[in-house]
Backbone as a ProteinNet text record, in pm:
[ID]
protein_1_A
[PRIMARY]
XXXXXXXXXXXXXXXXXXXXXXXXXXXXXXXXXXXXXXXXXXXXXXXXXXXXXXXXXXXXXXXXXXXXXXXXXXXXXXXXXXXXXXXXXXXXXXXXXXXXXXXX
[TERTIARY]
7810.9	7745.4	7595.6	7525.1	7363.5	7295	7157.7	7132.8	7029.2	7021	6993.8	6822.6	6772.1	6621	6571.3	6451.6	6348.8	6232.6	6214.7	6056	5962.3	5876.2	5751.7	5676.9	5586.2	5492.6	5369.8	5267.5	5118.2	5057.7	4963.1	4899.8	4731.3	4673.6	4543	4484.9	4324	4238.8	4213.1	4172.3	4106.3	4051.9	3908.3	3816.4	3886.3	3899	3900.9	3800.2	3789.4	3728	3558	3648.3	3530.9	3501.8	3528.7	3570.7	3584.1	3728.9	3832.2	3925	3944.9	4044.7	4158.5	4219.8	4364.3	4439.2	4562.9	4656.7	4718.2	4763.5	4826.9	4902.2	5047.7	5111.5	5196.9	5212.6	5263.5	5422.2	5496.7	5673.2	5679.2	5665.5	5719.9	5814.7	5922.1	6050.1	6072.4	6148.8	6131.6	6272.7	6324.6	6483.4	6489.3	6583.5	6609.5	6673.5	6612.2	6685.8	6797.3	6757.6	6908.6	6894.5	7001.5	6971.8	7000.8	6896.4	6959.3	6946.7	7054.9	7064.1	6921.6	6900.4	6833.6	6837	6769.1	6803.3	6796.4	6910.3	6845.1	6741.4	6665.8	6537	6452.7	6472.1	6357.8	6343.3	6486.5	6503.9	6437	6445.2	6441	6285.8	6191.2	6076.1	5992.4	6034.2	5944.2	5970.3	6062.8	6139.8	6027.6	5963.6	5874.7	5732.8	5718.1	5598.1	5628.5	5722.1	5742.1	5818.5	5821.5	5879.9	6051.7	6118.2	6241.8	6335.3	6332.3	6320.8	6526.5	6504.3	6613.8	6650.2	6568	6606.9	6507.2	6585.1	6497.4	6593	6435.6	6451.9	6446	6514.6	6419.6	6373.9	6222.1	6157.4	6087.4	6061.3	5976.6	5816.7	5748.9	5629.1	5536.9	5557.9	5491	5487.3	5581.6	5618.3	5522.7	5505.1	5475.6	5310.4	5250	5075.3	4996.9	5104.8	5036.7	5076.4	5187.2	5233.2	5265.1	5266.8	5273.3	5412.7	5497	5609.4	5677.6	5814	5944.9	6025.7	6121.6	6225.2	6327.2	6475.5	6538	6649.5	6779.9	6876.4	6847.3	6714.3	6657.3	6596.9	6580.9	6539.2	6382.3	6309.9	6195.4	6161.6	6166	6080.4	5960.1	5865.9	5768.2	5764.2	5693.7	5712.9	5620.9	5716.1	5643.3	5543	5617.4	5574.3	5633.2	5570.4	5617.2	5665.2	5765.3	5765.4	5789.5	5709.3	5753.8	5822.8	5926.5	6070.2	6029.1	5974.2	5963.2	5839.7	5771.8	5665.8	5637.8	5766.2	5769.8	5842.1	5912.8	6000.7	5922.3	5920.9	5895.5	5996.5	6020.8	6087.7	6023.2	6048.6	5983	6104.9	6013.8	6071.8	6001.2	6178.2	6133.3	6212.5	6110.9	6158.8	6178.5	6261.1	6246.9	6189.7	6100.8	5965.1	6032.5	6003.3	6019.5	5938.2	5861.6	5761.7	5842.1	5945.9	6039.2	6161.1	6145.3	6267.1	6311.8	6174.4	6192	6269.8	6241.6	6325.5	6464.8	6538.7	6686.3	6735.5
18821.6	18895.9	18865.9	18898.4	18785.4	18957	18960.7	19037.3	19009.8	19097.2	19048.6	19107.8	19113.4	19132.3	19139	19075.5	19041.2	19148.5	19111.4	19236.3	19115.6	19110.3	18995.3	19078.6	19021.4	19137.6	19077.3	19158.9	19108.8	19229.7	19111.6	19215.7	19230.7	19340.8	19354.8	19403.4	19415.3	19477.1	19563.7	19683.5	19789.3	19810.1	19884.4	19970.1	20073.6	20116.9	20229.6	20366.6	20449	20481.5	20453.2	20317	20296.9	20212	20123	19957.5	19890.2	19890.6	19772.3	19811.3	19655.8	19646.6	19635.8	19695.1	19788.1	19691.7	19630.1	19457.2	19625.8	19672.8	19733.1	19655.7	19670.9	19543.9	19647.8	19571.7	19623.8	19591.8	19580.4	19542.7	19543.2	19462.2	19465.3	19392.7	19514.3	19423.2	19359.9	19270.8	19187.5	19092.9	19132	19109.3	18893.1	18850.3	18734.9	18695.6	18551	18489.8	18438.5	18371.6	18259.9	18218.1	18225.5	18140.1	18007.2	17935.4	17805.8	17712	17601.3	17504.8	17429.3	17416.1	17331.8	17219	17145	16970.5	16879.8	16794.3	16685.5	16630.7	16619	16495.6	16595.7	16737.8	16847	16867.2	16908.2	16935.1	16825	16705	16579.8	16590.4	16570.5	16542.7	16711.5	16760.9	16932.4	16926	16849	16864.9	16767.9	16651.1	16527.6	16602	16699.8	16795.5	16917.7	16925.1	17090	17211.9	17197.4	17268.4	17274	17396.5	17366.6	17485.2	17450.8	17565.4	17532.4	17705.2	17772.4	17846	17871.3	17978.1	17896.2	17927.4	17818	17976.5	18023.9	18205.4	18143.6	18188.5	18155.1	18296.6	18302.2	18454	18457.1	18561.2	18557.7	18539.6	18401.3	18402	18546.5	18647.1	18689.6	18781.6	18848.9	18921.8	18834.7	18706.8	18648.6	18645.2	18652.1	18660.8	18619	18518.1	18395.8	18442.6	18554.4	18652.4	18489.1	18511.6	18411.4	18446.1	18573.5	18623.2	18716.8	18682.6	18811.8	18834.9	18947.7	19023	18975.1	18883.2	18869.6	18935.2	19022.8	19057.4	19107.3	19174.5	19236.2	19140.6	19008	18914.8	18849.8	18818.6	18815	18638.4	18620.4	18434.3	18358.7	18319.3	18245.9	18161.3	18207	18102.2	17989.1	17856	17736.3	17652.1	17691	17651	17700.1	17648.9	17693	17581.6	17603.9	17509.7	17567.7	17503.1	17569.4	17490.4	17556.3	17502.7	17550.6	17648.9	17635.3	17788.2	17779.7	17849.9	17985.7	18052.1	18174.2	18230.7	18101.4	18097.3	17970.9	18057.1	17997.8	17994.5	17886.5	17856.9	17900.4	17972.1	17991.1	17909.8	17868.5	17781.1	17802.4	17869.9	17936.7	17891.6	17992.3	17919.9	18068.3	18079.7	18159.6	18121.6	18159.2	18072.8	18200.7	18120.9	18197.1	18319.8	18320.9	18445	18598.8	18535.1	18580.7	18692.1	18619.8	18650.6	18835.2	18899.1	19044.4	19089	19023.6	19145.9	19126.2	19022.1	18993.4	18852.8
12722	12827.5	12825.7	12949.4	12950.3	12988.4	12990.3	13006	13212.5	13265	13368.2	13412	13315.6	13311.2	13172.9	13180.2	13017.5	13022	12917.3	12938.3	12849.4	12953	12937.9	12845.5	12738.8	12642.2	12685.5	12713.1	12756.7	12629.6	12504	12421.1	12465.6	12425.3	12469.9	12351.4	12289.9	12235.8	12253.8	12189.1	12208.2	12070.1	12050.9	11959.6	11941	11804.5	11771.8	11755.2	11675.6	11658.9	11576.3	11441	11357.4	11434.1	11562.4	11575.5	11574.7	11490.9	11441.3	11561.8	11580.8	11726.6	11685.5	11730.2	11748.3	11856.1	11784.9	11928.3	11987.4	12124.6	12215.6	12306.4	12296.4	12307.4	12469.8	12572.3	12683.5	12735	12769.2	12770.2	12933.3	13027.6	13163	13148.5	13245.1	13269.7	13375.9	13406.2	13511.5	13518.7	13628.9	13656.6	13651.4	13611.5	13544.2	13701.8	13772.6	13890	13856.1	13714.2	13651.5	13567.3	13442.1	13306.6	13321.7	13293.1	13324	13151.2	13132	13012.1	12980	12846.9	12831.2	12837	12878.7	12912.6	12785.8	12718.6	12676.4	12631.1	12746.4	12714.9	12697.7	12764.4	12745.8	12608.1	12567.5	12377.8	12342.1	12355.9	12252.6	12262	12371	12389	12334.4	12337.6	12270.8	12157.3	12087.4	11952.1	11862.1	11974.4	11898.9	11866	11958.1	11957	11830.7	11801.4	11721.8	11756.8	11900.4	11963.3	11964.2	11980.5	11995.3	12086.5	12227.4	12282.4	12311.2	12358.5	12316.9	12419.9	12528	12634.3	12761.3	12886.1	12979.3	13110.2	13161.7	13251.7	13378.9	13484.5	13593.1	13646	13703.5	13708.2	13858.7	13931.2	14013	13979.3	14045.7	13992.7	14022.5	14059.2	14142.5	13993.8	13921.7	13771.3	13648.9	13720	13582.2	13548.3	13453.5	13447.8	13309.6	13277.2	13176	13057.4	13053.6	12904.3	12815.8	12702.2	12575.9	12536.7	12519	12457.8	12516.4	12526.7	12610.6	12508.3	12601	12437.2	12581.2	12534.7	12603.7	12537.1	12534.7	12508.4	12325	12308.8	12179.9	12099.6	12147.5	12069.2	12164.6	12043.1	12097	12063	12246.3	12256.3	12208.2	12221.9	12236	12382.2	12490.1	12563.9	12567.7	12559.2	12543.3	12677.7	12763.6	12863	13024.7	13117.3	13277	13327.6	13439.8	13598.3	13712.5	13756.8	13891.5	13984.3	13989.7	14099.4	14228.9	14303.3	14435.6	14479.3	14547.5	14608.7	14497.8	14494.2	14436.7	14320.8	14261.5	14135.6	14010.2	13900.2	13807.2	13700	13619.8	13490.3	13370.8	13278.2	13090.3	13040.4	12969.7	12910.5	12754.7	12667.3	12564.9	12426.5	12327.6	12167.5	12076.9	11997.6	11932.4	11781.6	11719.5	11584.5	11485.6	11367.3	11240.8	11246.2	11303.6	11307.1	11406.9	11470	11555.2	11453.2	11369.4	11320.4	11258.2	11262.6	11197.2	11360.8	11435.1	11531.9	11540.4	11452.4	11441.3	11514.2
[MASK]
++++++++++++++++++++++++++++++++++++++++++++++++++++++++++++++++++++++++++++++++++++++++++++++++++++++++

Protein backbone atom coordinates (compact mmCIF):
# COMPACT_ATOMS: atom_id res chain seq x y z
CA UNK A 1 0.00 0.00 0.00
CA UNK A 2 1.64 3.68 -1.06
CA UNK A 3 0.79 6.43 0.85
CA UNK A 4 -0.97 9.26 -1.14
CA UNK A 5 0.59 12.45 0.40
CA UNK A 6 4.28 13.37 1.95
CA UNK A 7 4.93 15.97 4.36
CA UNK A 8 7.81 18.17 2.97
CA UNK A 9 10.01 19.42 6.29
CA UNK A 10 11.17 23.15 5.90
CA UNK A 11 13.67 23.80 9.14
CA UNK A 12 14.13 27.41 10.41
CA UNK A 13 16.27 29.29 13.26
CA UNK A 14 15.14 30.93 16.01
CA UNK A 15 16.95 32.74 19.38
CA UNK A 16 16.17 31.67 22.42
CA UNK A 17 16.13 33.18 25.31
CA UNK A 18 20.11 33.23 26.08
CA UNK A 19 20.61 33.18 22.06
CA UNK A 20 21.42 29.94 21.10
CA UNK A 21 19.39 29.08 18.04
CA UNK A 22 16.91 26.65 18.52
CA UNK A 23 16.46 24.23 14.44
CA UNK A 24 12.14 24.54 14.49
CA UNK A 25 11.41 22.08 12.05
CA UNK A 26 7.81 22.55 10.08
CA UNK A 27 5.87 19.18 8.32
CA UNK A 28 3.61 20.35 5.19
CA UNK A 29 1.68 17.84 3.72
CA UNK A 30 1.20 17.73 0.28
CA UNK A 31 -0.86 15.13 -1.74
CA UNK A 32 1.59 12.80 -4.08
CA UNK A 33 0.53 13.17 -8.24
CA UNK A 34 2.45 9.72 -8.82
CA UNK A 35 5.12 7.42 -7.66
CA UNK A 36 7.12 6.96 -10.31
CA UNK A 37 10.49 4.09 -10.80
CA UNK A 38 13.77 4.98 -10.65
CA UNK A 39 15.61 4.90 -13.87
CA UNK A 40 18.69 2.94 -14.63
CA UNK A 41 21.02 5.44 -15.87
CA UNK A 42 19.48 7.83 -13.12
CA UNK A 43 20.63 5.11 -10.35
CA UNK A 44 23.91 4.42 -12.18
CA UNK A 45 24.93 8.14 -12.79
CA UNK A 46 23.90 9.54 -8.88
CA UNK A 47 25.46 6.29 -7.68
CA UNK A 48 29.09 7.73 -9.54
CA UNK A 49 28.34 10.93 -7.45
CA UNK A 50 27.38 9.21 -3.93
CA UNK A 51 24.10 9.41 -4.29
CA UNK A 52 21.63 6.56 -4.27
CA UNK A 53 18.20 7.52 -4.67
CA UNK A 54 15.37 5.50 -3.73
CA UNK A 55 12.10 7.35 -4.14
CA UNK A 56 11.37 9.52 -7.37
CA UNK A 57 7.45 11.87 -6.06
CA UNK A 58 5.71 13.55 -8.54
CA UNK A 59 4.33 16.94 -6.60
CA UNK A 60 2.57 20.07 -7.46
CA UNK A 61 5.25 22.72 -8.02
CA UNK A 62 3.15 25.15 -6.56
CA UNK A 63 3.52 22.85 -2.64
CA UNK A 64 7.07 22.74 -3.33
CA UNK A 65 9.69 25.69 -1.81
CA UNK A 66 13.24 24.32 -2.07
CA UNK A 67 12.50 21.90 1.31
CA UNK A 68 15.91 19.64 1.48
CA UNK A 69 13.83 16.58 3.35
CA UNK A 70 10.15 14.68 3.34
CA UNK A 71 8.68 11.87 5.64
CA UNK A 72 7.12 9.56 2.96
CA UNK A 73 5.03 6.53 4.50
CA UNK A 74 7.04 7.36 8.25
CA UNK A 75 10.27 7.29 6.67
CA UNK A 76 12.28 10.23 6.23
CA UNK A 77 14.13 11.20 2.49
CA UNK A 78 16.85 13.48 1.63
CA UNK A 79 15.88 15.13 -1.45
CA UNK A 80 18.58 14.94 -4.01
CA UNK A 81 17.37 16.78 -6.57
CA UNK A 82 14.26 18.31 -8.92
CA UNK A 83 12.64 18.06 -12.55
CA UNK A 84 10.45 19.57 -13.92
CA UNK A 85 8.07 17.57 -16.20
CA UNK A 86 5.59 20.25 -17.14
CA UNK A 87 4.52 24.03 -16.16
CA UNK A 88 3.15 23.00 -12.75
CA UNK A 89 4.50 19.50 -11.78
CA UNK A 90 7.70 18.78 -10.33
CA UNK A 91 9.73 15.43 -9.69
CA UNK A 92 11.95 14.85 -6.00
CA UNK A 93 13.99 12.88 -6.60
CA UNK A 94 14.97 11.12 -3.33
CA UNK A 95 17.50 9.12 -1.00
CA UNK A 96 17.13 7.78 2.18
CA UNK A 97 21.19 8.56 4.11
CA UNK A 98 22.38 6.81 7.14
CA UNK A 99 21.61 9.85 9.00
CA UNK A 100 17.91 8.76 8.07
CA UNK A 101 17.95 5.87 9.75
CA UNK A 102 16.66 6.75 13.64
CA UNK A 103 13.28 7.25 12.12
CA UNK A 104 13.15 3.39 11.00
Amino acid sequence: MRDVSCKLLSTTFKKNDIGVMIPNTEEIEVPIIKIEDIYANEFYEANEQGFKPTLRLRISRLNYNNQEELIYMNTTYSIIRTQEVEVDELILICERKVKNVKDN
